[in-house]
Every structure is written in structure tokens, then in C-alpha cells.
C-alpha positions in Angstrom: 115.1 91.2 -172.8 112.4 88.8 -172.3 109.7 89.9 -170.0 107.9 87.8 -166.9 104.6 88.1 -168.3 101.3 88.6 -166.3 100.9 85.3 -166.5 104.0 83.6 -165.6 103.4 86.6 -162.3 99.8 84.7 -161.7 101.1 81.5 -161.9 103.9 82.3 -159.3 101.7 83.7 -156.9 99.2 80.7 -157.8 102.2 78.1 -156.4 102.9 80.4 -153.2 99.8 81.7 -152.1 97.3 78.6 -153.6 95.1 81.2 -154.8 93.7 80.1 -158.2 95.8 81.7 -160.9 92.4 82.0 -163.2 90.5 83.5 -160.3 93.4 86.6 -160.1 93.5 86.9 -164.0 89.6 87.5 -163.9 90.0 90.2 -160.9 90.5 93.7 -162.6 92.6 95.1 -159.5 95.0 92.3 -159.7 95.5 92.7 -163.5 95.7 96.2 -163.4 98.4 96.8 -161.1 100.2 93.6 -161.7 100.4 94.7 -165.6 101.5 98.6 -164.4 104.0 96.7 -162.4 105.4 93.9 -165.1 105.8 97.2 -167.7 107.8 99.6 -165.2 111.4 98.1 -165.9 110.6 98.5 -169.8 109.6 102.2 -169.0 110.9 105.0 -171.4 110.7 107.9 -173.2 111.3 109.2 -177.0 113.3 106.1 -176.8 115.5 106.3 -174.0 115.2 103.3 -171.7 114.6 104.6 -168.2 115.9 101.7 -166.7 119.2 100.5 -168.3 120.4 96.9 -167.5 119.3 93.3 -165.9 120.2 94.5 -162.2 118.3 97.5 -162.6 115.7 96.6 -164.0 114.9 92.8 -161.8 115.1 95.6 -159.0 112.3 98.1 -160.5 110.3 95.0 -161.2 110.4 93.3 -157.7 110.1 97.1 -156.0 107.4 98.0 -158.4 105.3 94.5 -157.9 105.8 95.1 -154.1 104.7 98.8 -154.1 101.6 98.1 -156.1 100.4 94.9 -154.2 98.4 93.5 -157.0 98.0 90.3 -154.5 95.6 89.9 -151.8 98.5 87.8 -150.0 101.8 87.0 -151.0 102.9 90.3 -152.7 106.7 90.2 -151.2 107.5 86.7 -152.0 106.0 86.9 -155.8 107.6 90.1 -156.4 110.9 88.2 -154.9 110.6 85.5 -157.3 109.6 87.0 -160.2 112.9 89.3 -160.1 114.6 86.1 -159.8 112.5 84.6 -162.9 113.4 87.3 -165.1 117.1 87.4 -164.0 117.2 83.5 -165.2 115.1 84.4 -168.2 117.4 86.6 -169.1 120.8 84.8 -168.6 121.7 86.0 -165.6 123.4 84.0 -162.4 120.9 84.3 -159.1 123.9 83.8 -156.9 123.0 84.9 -153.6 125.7 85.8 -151.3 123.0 86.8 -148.3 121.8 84.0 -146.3 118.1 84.1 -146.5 116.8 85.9 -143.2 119.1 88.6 -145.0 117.1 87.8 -148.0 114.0 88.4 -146.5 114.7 91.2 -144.9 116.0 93.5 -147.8 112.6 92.7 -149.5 110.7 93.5 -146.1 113.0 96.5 -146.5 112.1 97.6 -149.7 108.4 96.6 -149.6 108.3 99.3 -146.5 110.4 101.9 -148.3 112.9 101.3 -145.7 115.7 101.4 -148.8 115.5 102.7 -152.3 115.5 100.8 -155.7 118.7 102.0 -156.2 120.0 100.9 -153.0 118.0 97.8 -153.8 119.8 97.5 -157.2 122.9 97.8 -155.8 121.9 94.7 -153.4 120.8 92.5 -156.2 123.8 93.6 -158.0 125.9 91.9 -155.3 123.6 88.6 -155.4 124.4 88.5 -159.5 126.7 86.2 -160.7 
């Protein structure tokens, strides 16, 4: 599966926030937990994928960038987009079937660990096509 790199992240959050995407690639805080964060949904161990799947694994990324707010503004939309990024980047269909205060809310939701990332999963699972 092709990743969303910390790069293309910067560069998303860069077009959002207007924060210079050169400025967050030289802060080590950023870096650092954007990179933890970009990795997660490739997590595993003695070879065995912890994460198995597009769905799944868009869901770990968006919950993981949201949980380790590598952003000094901006950290829900970015993570929202970059889960969408890596489901095109990856042949999948963003079809969303939630309207977008909906939208919003499930990643208000999941940013305040008002849902789980599998109950997340299952919700972007739903806005696959």
C-alpha cells in the first residue's frame, strides 16, 4: 500500500492551516509525532500486520494523527484529509454517505475519544465505495 508520507502530511496542513510546510518539517515535535503517527497503520509484529486492510488502516491513520497532534492548529482537519489521501492513493472510493456536519462530528468524536478506531473504522467503512 502506498503511504501518505510526512511530507504529503506537511503539505496538507500547509494548504489548511497556512502555516509554512518548511517551518513544521524543521520543528522536531511536529516531525516526531507526525512520523509516529504516518507509521501506526503499517504497525506489526514478527510479520503479522496489526492493522489488516484500507478501512482499517485510513482509520488508525486519521485517529493516530488526531491523538498525537503533531500541529499547532489544524490537527482534525489534516488527519481528516490525509485518511482521505491515502484511501485515493490507494484505489479506494471516498464516497461519503454522511453529510458533512456528520462528517465533522465523527472526527470531533474520535479526536475526543468519544468513539473507538474500531467504531471509527466501521464508519469509514460505510463512507467507502
Amino acid at each position: 500500500m502506498e503511504r501518505v508520507e510526512l511530507d504529503d502530511y506537511l503539505l496538507i496542513a500547509e494548504a489548511l492551516t497556512g502555516l509554512d510546510a518548511h517551518a513544521l518539517a524543521n520543528a522536531p515535535q511536529v516531525v516526531a509525532r507526525a512520523e509516529s503517527a504516518l507509521a501506526a497503520p503499517f504497525a506489526s509484529f514478527d510479520g503479522v500486520e496489526f492493522y489488516d486492510g484500507l478501512v482499517l488502516k485510513a482509520a488508525v491513520l486519521c485517529s493516530r494523527l488526531n491523538r498525537n497532534h503533531p500541529l499547532p492548529d489544524g490537527n482534525k482537519r489534516a488527519a481528516y484529509l490525509s485518511m482521505i489521501e491515502f484511501i485515493r492513493r490507494n484505489d479506494g472510493l471516498w464516497v461519503p454517505r454522511a453529510d458533512v456536519d456528520e462528517r465533522a462530528e465523527m472526527v470531533e468524536r474520535l479526536a475526543a475519544d468519544d468513539v473507538t478506531e474500531d467504531e471509527f473504522a466501521a464508519w469509514v467503512g460505510d463512507q467507502v465505495g
